[in-house]
Every structure is written in structure tokens, then in C-alpha cells.
Legacy VTK file of the C-alpha trace (Angstrom):
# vtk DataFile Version 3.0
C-alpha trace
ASCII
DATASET POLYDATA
POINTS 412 float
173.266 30.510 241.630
175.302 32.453 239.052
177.136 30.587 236.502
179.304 32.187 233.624
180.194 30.865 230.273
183.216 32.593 229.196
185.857 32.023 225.937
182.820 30.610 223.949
184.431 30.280 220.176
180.682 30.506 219.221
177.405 31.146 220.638
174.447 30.214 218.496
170.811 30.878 218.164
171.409 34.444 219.857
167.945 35.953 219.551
166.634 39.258 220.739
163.259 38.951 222.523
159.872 38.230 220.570
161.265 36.256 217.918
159.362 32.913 217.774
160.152 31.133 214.964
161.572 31.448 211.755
160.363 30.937 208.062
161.509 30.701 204.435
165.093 32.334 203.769
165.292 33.562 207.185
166.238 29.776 208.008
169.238 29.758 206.430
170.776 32.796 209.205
171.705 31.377 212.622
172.873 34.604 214.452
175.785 34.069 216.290
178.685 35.639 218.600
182.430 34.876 218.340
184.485 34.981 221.548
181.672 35.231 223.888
180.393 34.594 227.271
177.405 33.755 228.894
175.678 34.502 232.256
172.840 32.486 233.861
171.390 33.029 237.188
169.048 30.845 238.715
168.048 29.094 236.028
167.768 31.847 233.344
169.722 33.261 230.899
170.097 36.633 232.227
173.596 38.297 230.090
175.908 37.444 226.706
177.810 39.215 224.539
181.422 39.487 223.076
184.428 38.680 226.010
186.046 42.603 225.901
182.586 43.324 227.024
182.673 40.793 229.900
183.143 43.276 233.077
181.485 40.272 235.592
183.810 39.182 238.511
181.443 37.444 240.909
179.826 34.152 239.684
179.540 30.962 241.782
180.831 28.931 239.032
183.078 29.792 235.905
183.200 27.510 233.051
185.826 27.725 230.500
184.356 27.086 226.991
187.726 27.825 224.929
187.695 25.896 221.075
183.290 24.915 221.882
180.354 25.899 220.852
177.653 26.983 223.369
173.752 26.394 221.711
169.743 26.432 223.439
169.014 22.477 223.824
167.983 20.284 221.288
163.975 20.679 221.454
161.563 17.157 220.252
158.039 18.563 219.905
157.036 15.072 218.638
157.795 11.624 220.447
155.932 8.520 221.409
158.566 7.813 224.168
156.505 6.019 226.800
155.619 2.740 225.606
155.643 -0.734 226.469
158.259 -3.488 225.013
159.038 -3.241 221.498
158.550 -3.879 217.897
162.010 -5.830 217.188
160.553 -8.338 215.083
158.511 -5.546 212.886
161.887 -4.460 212.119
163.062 -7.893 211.097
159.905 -8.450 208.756
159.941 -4.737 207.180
163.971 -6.254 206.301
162.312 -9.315 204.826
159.796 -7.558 202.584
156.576 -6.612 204.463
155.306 -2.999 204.062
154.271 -0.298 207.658
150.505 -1.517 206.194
150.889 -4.848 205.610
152.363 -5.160 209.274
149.303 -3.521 210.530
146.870 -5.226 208.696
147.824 -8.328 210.371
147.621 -7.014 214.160
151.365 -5.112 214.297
152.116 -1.724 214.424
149.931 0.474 216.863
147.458 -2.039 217.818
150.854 -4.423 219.185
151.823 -1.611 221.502
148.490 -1.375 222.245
148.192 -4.847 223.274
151.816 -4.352 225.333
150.759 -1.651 227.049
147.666 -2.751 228.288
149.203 -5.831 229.578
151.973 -3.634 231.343
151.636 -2.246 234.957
151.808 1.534 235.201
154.914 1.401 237.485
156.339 -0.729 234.929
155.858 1.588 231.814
157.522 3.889 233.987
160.490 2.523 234.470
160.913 1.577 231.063
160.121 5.251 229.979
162.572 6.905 232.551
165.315 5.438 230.737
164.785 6.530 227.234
163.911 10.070 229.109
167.022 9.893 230.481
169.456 9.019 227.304
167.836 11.707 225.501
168.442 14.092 228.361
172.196 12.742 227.877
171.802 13.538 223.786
171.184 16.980 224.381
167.692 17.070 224.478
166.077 20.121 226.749
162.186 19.709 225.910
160.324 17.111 224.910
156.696 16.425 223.893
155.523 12.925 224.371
152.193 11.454 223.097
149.579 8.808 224.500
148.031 6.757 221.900
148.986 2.787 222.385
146.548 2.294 224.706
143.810 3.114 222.775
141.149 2.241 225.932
140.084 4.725 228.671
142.409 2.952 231.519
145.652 2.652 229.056
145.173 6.600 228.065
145.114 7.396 231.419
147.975 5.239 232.396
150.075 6.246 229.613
149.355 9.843 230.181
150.031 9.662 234.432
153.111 8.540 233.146
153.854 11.142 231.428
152.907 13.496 234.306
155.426 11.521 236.635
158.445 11.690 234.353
157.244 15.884 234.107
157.317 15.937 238.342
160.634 13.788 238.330
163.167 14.999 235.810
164.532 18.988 235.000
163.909 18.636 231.754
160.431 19.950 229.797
157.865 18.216 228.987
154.238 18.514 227.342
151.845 16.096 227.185
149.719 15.162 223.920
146.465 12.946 223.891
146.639 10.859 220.944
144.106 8.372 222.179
143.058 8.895 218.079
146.222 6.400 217.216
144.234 3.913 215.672
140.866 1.891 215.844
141.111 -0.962 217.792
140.178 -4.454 216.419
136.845 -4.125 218.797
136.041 -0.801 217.061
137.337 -1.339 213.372
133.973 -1.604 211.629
132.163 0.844 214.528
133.891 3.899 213.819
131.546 6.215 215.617
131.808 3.807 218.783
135.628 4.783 219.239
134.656 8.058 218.514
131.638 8.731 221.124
134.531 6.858 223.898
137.403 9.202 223.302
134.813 12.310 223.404
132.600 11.262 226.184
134.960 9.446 228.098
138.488 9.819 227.898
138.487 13.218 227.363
136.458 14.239 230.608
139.001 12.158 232.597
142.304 13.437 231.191
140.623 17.348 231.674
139.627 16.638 235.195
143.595 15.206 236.454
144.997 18.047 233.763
146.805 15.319 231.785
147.198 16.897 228.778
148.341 20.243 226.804
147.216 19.151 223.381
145.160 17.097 221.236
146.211 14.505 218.351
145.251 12.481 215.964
146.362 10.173 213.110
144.528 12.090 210.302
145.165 8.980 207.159
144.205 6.707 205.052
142.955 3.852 207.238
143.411 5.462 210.226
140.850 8.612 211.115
139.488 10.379 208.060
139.241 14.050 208.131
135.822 14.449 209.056
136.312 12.067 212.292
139.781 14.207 213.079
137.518 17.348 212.782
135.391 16.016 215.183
137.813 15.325 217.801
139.875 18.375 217.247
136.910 20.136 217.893
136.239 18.082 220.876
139.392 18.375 222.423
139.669 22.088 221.909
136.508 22.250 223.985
138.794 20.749 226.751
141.267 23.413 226.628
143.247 20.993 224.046
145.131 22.899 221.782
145.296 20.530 218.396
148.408 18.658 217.022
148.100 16.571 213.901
149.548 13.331 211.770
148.532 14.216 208.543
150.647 13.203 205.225
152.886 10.151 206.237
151.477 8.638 203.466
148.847 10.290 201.624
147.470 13.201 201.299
143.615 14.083 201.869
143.609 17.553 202.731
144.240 16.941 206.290
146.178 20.367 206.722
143.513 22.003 205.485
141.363 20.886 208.531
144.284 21.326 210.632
144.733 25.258 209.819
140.903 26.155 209.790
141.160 24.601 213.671
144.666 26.662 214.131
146.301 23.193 214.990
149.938 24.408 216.800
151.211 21.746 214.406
151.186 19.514 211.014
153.718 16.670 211.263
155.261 14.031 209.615
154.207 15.707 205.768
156.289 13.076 203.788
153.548 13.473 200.940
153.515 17.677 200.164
151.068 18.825 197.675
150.965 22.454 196.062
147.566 23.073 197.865
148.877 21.841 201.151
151.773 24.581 200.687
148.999 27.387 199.911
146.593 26.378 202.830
150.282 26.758 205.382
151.101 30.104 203.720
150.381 33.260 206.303
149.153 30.530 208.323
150.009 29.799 212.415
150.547 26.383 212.081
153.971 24.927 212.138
155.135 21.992 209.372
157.199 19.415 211.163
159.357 16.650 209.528
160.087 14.001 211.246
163.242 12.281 209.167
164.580 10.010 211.344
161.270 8.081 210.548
161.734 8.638 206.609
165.185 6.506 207.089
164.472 3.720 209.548
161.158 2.897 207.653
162.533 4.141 203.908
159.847 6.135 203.251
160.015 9.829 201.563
161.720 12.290 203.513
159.633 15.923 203.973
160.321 18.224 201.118
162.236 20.462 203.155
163.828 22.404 200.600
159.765 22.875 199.094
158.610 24.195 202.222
161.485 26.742 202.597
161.455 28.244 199.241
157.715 28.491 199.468
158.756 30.796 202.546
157.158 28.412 205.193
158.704 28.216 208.561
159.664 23.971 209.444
160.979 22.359 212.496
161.988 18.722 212.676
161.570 16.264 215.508
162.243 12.699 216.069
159.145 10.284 216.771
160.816 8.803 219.406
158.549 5.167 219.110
158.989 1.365 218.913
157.829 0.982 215.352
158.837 3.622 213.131
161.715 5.325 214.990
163.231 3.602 218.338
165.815 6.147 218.956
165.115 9.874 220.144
168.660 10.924 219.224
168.078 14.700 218.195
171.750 14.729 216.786
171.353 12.387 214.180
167.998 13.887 213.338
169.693 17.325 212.786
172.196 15.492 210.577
169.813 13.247 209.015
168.031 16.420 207.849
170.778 17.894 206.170
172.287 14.619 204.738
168.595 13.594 203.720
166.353 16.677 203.500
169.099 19.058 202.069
168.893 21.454 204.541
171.801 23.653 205.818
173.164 23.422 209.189
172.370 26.515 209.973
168.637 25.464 209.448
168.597 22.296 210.415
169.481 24.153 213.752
166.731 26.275 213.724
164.131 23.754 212.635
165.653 21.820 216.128
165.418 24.805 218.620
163.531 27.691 218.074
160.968 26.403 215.395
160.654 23.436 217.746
160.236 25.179 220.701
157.178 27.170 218.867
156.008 23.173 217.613
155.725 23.132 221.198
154.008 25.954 222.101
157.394 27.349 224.623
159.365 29.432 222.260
158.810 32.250 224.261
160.987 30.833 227.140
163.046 27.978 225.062
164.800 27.332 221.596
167.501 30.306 221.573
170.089 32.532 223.609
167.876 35.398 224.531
167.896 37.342 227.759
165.379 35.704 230.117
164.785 32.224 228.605
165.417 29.590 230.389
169.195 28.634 230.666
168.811 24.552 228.532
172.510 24.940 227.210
174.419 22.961 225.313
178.358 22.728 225.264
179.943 20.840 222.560
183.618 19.476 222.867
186.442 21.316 221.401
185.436 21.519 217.357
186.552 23.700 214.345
182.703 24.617 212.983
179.509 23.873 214.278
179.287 22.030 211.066
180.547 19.329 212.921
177.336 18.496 214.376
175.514 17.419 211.672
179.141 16.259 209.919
180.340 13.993 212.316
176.665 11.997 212.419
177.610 8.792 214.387
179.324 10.761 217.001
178.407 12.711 220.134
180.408 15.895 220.240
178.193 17.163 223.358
180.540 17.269 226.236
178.262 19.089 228.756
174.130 19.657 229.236
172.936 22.205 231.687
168.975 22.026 232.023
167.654 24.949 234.012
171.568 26.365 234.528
172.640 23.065 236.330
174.925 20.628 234.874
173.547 17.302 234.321
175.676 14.397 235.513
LINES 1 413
412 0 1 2 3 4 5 6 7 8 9 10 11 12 13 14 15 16 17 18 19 20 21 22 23 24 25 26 27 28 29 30 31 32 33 34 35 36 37 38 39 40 41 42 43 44 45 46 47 48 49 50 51 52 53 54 55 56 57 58 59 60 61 62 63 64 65 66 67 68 69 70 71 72 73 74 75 76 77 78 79 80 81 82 83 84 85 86 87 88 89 90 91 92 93 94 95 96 97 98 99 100 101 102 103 104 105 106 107 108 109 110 111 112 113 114 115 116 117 118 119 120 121 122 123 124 125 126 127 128 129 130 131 132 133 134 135 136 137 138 139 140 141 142 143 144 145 146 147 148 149 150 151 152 153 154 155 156 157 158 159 160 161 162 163 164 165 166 167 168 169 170 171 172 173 174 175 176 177 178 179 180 181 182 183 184 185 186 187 188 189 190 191 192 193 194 195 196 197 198 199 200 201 202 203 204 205 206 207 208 209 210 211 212 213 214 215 216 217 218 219 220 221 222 223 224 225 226 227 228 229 230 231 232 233 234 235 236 237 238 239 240 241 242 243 244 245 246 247 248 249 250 251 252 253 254 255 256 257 258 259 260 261 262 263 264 265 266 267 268 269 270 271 272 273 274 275 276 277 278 279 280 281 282 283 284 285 286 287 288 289 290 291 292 293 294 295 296 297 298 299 300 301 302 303 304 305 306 307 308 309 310 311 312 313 314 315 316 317 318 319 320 321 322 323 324 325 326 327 328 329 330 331 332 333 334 335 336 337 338 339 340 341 342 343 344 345 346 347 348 349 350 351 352 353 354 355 356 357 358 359 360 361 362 363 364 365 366 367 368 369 370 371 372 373 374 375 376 377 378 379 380 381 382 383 384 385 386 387 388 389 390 391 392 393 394 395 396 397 398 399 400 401 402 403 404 405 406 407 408 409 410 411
């Protein structure tokens, strides 16, 4: 199946092969082409360039992209998105005064999805799940990474992470799977640390390695949650697996988390609303990619990520949106791209980065998602007719997406 793009006012994110992500001032340049087409076959981007130098005739479908903007898919290397129920009444009581801890100190937060979820068959998580997999497909997302973690016992893991595996076999869009059975202690465990512990270790993790549940390994490295020598130990653990690490670190305070999470060459640091200048030095020529995660920063009014820090320290960042029921119930990637640059201060141009290519590397698949290059897989966006693709971020309450194509096929 050959499908060309033609009369594209811009293409963005055009990338020549090898480039994985992007750091410091090199965030601020979104490489584009004016007047251009695009050619995808089978599922990959295979040609692009300016129209004069369009010479294809035979394609089995033409689109006509005059006055849009053609871009790689939104990419959301960090979302809770199966889950059970909600939180609405968290939200109502954070309105009314209460702080995140204060919530959790009296059974809400993690450990009330925890207690949902358990309660919840596995075919019913899973319809519940498909739908919020399904509006963000409609948002513009093209890959998404979605975590375990509110089951917190060996049989709600595993549900939460077949789940996972079933909305991976069912939909086009990407997926990765994260183990974050490190969430929280439960109320059995809260004054038996090393209990939890010696579960996730001896139990859970043999179980989600033998059914292949899982590409990574997280955990919710913070004050009252897992302290850094308990999220060495199960980084460890889980990289004996074949987990690659992932890591909450910084939400709210800082104890040198990141530091861990480099020595272990964690893929990932995320959420990083607290930045200190020692954090910044142990990132620097480091592999690890800072994520921000603002769409949590405004629904909860916490600090937003330092953004503009990071970049002028010459660190690469990608954002994301913690798709979850407590802290962020909405995986819109749009408004997190505007939310960024409202928010964070960043430019468009690298708010856009820090949602495709940067993210894609957050993921670990920037070598076949996150920009136009030759051979990556063809997760396109088309945006309706606009002036700029300042508009995006601009016009924040509105969808200007008009078409998706995952894998080179329009999505209905």
C-alpha cells in the first residue's frame, strides 16, 4: 500500500537517520520542509522532500494536504492509563483544601486504585482501558508507555500488566509496558518494608519475566514512598530480568534519586518538579533522559519542571502526560505540548521535540518513531488548514488534528 502526502505547507521533525534525541540549544530547531510531500509504503516512511522534486505517479492513495501541517505522532513515554474507576472525589477534596499527602495518608491516592483494581475483573479493566486507549489514539497519540503499579499484589500486577499486553495485540498503535509494582507500600506492608520488597523481587518479578509482560522497570523513588536504597535494590533486580529501569524521582523532593538512576543507566528520570544544581551535573554527558510531566504540575498545582534550567544547562527533555486517575485524568498530548510552553516556557518548536523524538528515545523507539526520517514507521499527523504550527500549542482548548495515520493507515 503506497500512500502520498502531497502540497504539505509544512513538514516537521524531518530528521536524517541516527539522530535520537535532542539536547540543550539544539531544542529550539525543528527542521522542516515547505511545500512538500510525503511517501509511505506499507507502513513506513519510505520518501519526502520539496513538491518540484515530486516525480511519483503511482500511489494507491493521494492525499491533498494544501494550508496543513504534516508531523511524527504525538509520543507519551509515561502514563498510568489502565486503571480501575476513579479518584473524582480526590479532586473535590484537593478543591476544598487537602494536600496529594494528606489524601494519602488517609487511604487515597495509590492505595484507592489499588483497592479498585483489585476488586475489578480483568475483562473489566479492559474495557475501561480500551477507551482511554482509544481517545488518545483520536488526540494524536502514536506510542504510548503505560505502567502497572495500583495493584500493588502479585495477582493485580499481573492483571494490570495482561492488560496491557491485550490492548498491545488489539490496537495499531505502540505500546511498552512498565512494571511499577514499586507504586507504593500497601497498608499490610507499611511498617515491613523489606516484606514488599522480598514479594516484588521473588515473586512478581519471576512471573511478569516468564509471560514477557514487561519492557522496563519503575519505581516511585520519594519521600514516603521507596527510599533510594530500596529503589536501588529493585532496579537492580529488575535489570536482572532483562528490565531496563524507569524512575519517579523529584515530584516532590529531592534525595538524590537521579543519582541512583544514572549510575543504573535508567532510560529515564521523570516527573523532576524539584531540580537541584547536583541533579543537573549528575544528567550532564549522561544517557538518561529528564521527563516533565506538566499536565500533572497544573491539575494538582504543584511546580512545573524547570524546563528552561534543563535546556540552558544543555540537557536533552521530553514531556509526557501521566495519563492517571489522581494526578492527571486526561492523556491529551495537545494540551501537554501547550501546557509546556504556556507553563514551562518552552518554545513550540521544543515543546515539539520534547513530544516526539525526545519521547520516542524516553521510550526506548526513537530509532523507528518521533520524526520524518526515511524508514521510520509512517505515525503521521495531519492538522486542519492553519497559518503556523504555532497554532498547536496557541489554540490550547482546541483540536486542530483533522487526520491520524498509525502505521500509514488512516484511523477512523
Amino acid at each position: 500500500m503506497r500512500t502520498l502526502i502531497t502540497n504539505i505547507k509544512e513538514l516537521l521533525q524531518v530528521r536524517e537517520p541516527g539522530i535520537l534525541k535532542v539536547s540543550g540549544e539544539e531544542m529550539a530547531i525543528l527542521p522542516s520542509i515547505n511545500n512538500a510531500f510525503l511517501l509511505i509504503e506499507d507502513g513506513i516512511i519510505i520518501d519526502f522532500g520539496t513538491m518540484d522534486q515530486c516525480t511519483i505517479t503511482n500511489s494507491d492513495r493521494t492525499i491533498d494536504a494544501t494550508d496543513r501541517t504534516v508531523l511524527p505522532s504525538w509520543i507519551d513515554s509515561h502514563t498510568h492509563l489502565v486503571y480501575a474507576g476513579n479518584r473524582v472525589q480526590e479532586f473535590v477534596d484537593r478543591i476544598n483544601g487537602l494536600s496529594y499527602e494528606a489524601i494519602a495518608n488517609r487511604g487515597g491516592g495509590i492505595l484507592n486504585s489499588a483497592k479498585r483494581l483489585n476488586e475489578t475483573s480483568e475483562e473489566q479493566l479492559y474495557e475501561e482501558s480500551k477507551l482511554r486507549l482509544e481517545e488518545i489514539i483520536r488526540q494524536g497519540t502514536g506510542a504510548v508507555e503505560i505502567k502497572s503499579g495500583y495493584g500493588l499484589t502479585v495477582e493485580g500486577e499481573l492483571k494490570m500488566l495482561r492488560v496491557i499486553q491485550r490492548l498491545r495485540n488489539n490496537y495499531p498503535i505502540t505500546i511498552k509496558a512498565t512494571f511499577l509494582g514499586a507504586h507504593a507500600f500497601p497498608l499490610a506492608y507499611k511498617n515491613d518494608h523489606n516484606g514488599y520488597l522480598n514479594i516484588i523481587i521473588n515473586e512478581m518479578l519471576p512471573k511478569i519475566a516468564a509471560e514477557k509482560l514487561a519492557d522496563f522497570i519503575d519505581v516511585f523513588c520519594e519521600s514516603g514512598y521507596f527510599s533510594v536504597e530500596e529503589t536501588i535494590r529493585l532496579m537492580e533486580a529488575g535489570k536482572g530480568f532483562g528490565l531496563q529501569p524507569k524512575i519517579h524521582v523529584n515530584q516532590f523532593t529531592a534525595i538524590n534519586g537521579i543519582a541512583a538512576a544514572v549510575q543504573l543507566n535508567a532510560l529515564s528520570v521523570d516527573h523532576l518538579e524539584i531540580v537541584t544544581a547536583e541533579d543537573i551535573a549528575v544528567l550532564k554527558d549522561s544517557a538518561t533522559m529528564p521527563v516533565a510531566l506538566p499536565s500533572c504540575s497544573f491539575f494538582i498545582s504543584i511546580p512545573y519542571t524547570p524546563a528552561r534550567q534543563l535546556l540552558d544547562a544543555g540537557l536533552p527533555l521530553a514531556i509526557a502526560s501521566d495519563f492517571n486517575p489522581g494526578t492527571t485524568p486526561s492523556g491529551n498530548m495537545n494540551f501537554v505540548v501547550a501546557t509546556a510552553c504556556i507553563k514551562m516556557k518552552m518554545t513550540p518548536e521544543e515543546a515539539i521535540n520534547a513530544a516526539t523524538l525526545n519521547a520516542a528515545y524516553a521510550m526506548g523507539i526513537a530509532t523507528t518513531h518521533g520524526s520524518i526520517t526515511r524508514g521510520k514507521k509512517a505515525n503521521i499527523l495531519i492538522t486542519e488548514p492553519i497559518a503556523s504550527f504555532y497554532e498547536l500549542p496557541y489554540a490550547f482548548g482546541s483540536n486542530r488534528i483533522e487526520k491520524i495515520l498509525l502505521n500509514g493507515t488512516i484511523v477512523k
